[in-house]
C-alpha positions in Angstrom: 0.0 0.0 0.0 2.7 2.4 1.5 5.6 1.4 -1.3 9.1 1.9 -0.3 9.3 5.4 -1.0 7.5 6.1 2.0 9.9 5.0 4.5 13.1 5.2 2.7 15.0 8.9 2.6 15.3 10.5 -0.9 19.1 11.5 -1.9 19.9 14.9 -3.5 19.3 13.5 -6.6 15.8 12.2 -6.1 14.6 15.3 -3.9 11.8 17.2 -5.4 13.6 20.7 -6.6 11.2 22.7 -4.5 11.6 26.3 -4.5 12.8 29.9 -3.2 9.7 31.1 -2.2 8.8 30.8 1.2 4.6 29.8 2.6 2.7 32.9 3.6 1.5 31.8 7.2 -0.9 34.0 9.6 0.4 36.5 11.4 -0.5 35.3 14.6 -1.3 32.0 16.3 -5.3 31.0 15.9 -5.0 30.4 20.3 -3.3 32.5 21.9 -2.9 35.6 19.2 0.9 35.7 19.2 3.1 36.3 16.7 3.9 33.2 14.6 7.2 34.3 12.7 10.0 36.0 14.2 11.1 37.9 16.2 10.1 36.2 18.9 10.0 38.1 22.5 13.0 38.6 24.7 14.3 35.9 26.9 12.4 33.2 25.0 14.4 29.9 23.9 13.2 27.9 20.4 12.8 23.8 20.4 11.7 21.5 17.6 10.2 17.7 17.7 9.0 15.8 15.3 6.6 13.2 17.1 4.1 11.8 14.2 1.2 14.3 12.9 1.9 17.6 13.5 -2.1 18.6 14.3 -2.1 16.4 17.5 1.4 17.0 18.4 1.4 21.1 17.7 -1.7 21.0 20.6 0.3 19.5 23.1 2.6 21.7 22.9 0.1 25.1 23.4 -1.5 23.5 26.0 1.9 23.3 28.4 2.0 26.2 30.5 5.4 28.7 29.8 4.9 27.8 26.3 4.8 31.2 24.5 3.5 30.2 20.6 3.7 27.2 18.6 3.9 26.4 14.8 4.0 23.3 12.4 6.1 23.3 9.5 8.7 20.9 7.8 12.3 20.2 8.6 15.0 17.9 8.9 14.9 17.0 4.6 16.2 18.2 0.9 13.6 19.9 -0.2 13.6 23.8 0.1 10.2 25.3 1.1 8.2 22.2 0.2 4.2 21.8 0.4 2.3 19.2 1.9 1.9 17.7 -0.8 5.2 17.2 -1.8 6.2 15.4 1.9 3.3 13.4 1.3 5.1 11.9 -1.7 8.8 11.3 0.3 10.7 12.7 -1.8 11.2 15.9 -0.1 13.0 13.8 2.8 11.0 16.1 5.8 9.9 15.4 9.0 6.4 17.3 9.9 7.4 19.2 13.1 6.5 21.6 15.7 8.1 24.9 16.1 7.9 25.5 20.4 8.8 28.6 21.5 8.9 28.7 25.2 9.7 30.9 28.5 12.5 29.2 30.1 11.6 31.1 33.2 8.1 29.2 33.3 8.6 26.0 32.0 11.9 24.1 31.6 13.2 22.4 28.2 13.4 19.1 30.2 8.8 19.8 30.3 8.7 19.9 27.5 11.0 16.6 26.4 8.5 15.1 29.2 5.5 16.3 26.1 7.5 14.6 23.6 7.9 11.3 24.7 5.2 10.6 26.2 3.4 12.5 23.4 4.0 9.3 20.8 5.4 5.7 20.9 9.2 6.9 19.6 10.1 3.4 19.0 8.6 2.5 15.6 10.7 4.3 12.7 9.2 5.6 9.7 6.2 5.9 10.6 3.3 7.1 13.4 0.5 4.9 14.5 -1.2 4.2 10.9 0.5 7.2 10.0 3.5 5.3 7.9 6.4 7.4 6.1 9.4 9.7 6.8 7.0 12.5 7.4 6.2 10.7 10.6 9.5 10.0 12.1 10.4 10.5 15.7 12.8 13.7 16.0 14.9 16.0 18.1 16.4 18.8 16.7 18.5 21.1 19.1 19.6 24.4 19.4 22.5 24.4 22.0 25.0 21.9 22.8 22.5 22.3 26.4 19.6 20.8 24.6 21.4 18.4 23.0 22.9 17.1 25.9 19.1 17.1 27.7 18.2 15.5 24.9 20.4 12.3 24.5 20.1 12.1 28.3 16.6 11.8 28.4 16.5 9.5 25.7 19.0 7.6 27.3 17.0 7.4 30.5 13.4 6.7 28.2 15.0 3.9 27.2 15.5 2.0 30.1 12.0 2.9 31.4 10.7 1.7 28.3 12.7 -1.6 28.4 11.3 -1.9 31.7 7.9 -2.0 30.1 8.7 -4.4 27.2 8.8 -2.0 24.6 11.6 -1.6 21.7 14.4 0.3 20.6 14.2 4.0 20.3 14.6 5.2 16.4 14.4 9.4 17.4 17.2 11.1 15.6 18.6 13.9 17.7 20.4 16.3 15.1 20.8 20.2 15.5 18.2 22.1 14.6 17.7 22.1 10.5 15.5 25.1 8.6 12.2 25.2 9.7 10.0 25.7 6.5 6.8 26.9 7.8 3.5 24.4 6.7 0.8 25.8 4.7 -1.5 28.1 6.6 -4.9 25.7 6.9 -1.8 23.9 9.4 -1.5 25.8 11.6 -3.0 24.9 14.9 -5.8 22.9 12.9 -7.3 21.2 15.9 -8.1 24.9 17.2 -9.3 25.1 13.8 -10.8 22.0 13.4 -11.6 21.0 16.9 -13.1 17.1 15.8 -10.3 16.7 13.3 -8.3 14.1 12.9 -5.3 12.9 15.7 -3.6 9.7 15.2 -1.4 10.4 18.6 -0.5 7.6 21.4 2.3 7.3 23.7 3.3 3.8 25.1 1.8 4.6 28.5 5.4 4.5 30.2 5.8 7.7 31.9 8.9 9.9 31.5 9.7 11.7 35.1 10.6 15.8 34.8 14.1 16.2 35.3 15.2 12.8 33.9 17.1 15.0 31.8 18.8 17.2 34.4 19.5 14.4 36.8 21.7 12.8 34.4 23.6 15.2 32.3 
């Protein structure tokens, strides 16, 4: 049904070209009414996770407390400024993500990898629930050699709690933070949107304790 393509990266040479022109997006988020595009307020950090559909995932995210404005968009591929439609094909080589930016004073980047985790089930590759291809791929991308080291740390510690539970290997890629191309504006928080629309998201069940991360960097 799915065909290789879905779950296997594209190279440079199979990429879709794309193009230079970047997607107009709202001016402000559909929630809260915050700005959506830079710059973002003083004193706020940026994150980015790719954890499986980026409606569901983009909610949890708003939702956390200290979390100043959210937005979906694609990262992590070849393609420059792709559409949806081109991910959907995967040959752009993107990961659907959400863009978190966040008050460090009111809610720690450790929180927030608590959200991701126990957001999805990071353990099954390509793919999301019944959500399959590389759109759907577990992901950390970080923006300081702090979040990176949170990061791996908290993955490291997942792992042993999800062991624990009988659950697999963890496939999330941890990389430094690639472009964020911005999704098409009918993306952007769609469950606000679209408040019976569609989200595929499930976590394992297996908890992830705040300050897993901390504890063991």
């Amino acid at each position: 049904m799915w065909g290789s393509s879905k779950i296997t990266m594209p190279t440079k040479e199979t990429a879709l070209p794309g193009r230079a022109e970047r997607m107009p997006v709202p001016a402000t988020h559909h929630v809260s009414g915050r700005p959506l595009t830079p710059p973002f307020p003083a004193g706020t950090e940026t994150a980015m996770f790719g954890l499986g559909c980026f409606w569901g995932a983009e909610k949890a995210f708003w939702l956390t407390p200290g979390v100043v404005t959210t937005a979906v968009g694609y990262a992590a591929g070849l393609t420059p400024n792709p559409t949806y439609e081109e991910v959907c094909t995967g040959r752009t080589g993107h990961n659907e993500v959400v863009l978190v930016v966040f008050d460090p004073k009111s809610v720690s980047y450790e929180t927030l990898l608590k959200v991701f985790w126990e957001g999805h089930d990071p353990t099954q590759g390509m793919r999301q629930g019944n959500d399959v291809g590389t759109q759907y791929r577990s992901g950390l991308y970080v923006y300081s050699p702090e979040q990176r080291k949170a990061a791996e740390a908290s993955r490291d510690a997942y792992q042993r709690a999800l062991s624990a539970a009988g659950h697999g290997h963890i496939t999330t890629e941890i990389l430094d933070a690639p472009e964020f191309y911005y999704a098409e504006g009918y993306h952007q928080q769609y469950l606000s949107k679209n408040p019976w629309g569609y989200c595929g998201h499930g976590g394992t069940g297996v908890a992830c304790a705040t300050g897993i991360a901390a504890a063991r960097a």
